[in-house]
N, C-alpha and C positions, 0 to 999 in steps of 0.2 A: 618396193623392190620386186624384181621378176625375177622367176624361177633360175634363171643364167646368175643372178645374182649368189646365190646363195648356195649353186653348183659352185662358182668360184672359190664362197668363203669354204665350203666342205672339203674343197680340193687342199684349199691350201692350207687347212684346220690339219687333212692328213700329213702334209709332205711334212709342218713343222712337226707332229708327233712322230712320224718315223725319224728325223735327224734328233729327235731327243731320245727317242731310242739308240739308235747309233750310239749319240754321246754316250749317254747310258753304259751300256755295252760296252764301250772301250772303257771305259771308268772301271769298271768292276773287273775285266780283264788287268788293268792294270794294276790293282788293288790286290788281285792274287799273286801277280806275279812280285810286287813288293813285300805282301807276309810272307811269300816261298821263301823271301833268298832271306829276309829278319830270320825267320823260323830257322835255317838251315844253318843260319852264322848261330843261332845258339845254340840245336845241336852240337854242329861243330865243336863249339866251345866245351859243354857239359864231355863229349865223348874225348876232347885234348886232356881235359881233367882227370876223366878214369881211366886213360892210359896211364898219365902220370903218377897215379896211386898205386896204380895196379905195379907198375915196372917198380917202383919205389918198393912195396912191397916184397916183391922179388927182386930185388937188390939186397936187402934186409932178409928175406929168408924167411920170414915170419908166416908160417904158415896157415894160419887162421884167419891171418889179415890178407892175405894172397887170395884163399877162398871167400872174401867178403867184399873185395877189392873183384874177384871176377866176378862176383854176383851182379855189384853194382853196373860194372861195364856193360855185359849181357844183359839189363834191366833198360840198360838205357840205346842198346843196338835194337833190343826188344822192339820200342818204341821207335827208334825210325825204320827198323818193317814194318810195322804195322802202320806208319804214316804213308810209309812208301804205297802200301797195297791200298791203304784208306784214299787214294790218290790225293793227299794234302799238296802233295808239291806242284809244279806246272812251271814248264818249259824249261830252260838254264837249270833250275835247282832241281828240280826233277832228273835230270840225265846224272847232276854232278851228284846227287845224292844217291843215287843207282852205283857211281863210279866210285863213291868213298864203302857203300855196302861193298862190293867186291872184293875190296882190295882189303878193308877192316875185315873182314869173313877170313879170307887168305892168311893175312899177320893172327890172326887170332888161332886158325888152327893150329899153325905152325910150333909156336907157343909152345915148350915142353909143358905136360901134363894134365893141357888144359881139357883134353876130351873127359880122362879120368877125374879130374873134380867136376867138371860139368852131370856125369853120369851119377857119380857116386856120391855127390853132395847137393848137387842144383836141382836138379830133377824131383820134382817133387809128385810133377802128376803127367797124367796123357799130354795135356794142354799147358804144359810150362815153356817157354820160349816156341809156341805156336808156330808166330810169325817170324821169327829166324827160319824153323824146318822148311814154314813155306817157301821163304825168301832160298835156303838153299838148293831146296828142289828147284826153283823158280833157275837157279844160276845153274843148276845140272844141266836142264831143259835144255838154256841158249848155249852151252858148252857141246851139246851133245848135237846140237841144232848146227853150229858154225862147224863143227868135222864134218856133219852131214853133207853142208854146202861147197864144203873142202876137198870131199873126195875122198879127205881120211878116213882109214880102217876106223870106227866104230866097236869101242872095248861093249863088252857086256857089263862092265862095273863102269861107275863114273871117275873122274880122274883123281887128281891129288887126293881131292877131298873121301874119298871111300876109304883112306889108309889113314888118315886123322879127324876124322869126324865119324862119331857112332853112328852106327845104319839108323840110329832112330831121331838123328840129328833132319835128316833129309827123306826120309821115308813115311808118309801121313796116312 
């Protein structure tokens, strides 16, 4: 064999280890993006659940189980902030999993009472629902970010959330 020979096999030794890279690469990109949305459906599931506790118990009136019932829920919103920041999710489940934090953050303040058990029974330390305060600062941010872009007057407090969520909800 001459030297041309063996320039050839090198050549074409690389071209197939790049397209099995490629393959590669699309394989594992697609492998993320199938745990996301697995992952996400059973969030979903776990937080359908401890709404359903939760409202039940406050239907019921039971006040111990109402506080235990929000523990759990906020134990488990916990956890998909902290997935959310951990960047577990990718692409589709990532955006939709941004759009369910929002909108669960929003129904959950709203919530009669829920600040005052959160403060006065949940809180245990600096670092107790960490990743929600992030996540709420994190939704001030883009709140305070899209008036900016808007043109709108710009409060010095943040919006809804400053009048039912404690300053130490969103404040780190």
């Amino acid at each position: 064999m001459s030297l041309g020979t063996y320039d050839m096999i090198a050549t074409a030794s690389l071209g197939v280890a790049g397209a099995a890279l490629v393959i590669a690469w699309y394989g594992i990109l697609r492998a993320n993006k199938t745990t996301s949305a697995a992952t996400l459906i059973a969030l979903n599931e776990g937080l359908r659940q401890g709404w359903e506790r939760y409202f039940d118990a406050n239907k019921k009136a039971e006040d111990s189980r109402i506080t235990i019932e929000l523990a759990e829920l906020l134990n488990l919103f916990e956890i998909a902030c902290s997935s959310y920041f951990e960047k577990s999710f990718s692409g589709n489940s990532r955006e939709l999993l941004e759009e369910y934090l929002d909108s669960t953050l929003e129904s959950l303040v709203k919530y009669p009472d829920t600040a005052e058990r959160v403060t006065e029974k949940l809180i245990q330390s600096k670092t107790t629902f960490k990743y929600i305060k992030k996540y709420v600062k994190k939704l001030i941010d883009r709140q305070m970010k899209a008036k900016e872009n808007s043109g709108e007057p710009i409060e010095q407090e943040p919006t809804i959330l400053s009048v039912t969520v404690p300053p130490g909800w969103y404040r780190l």
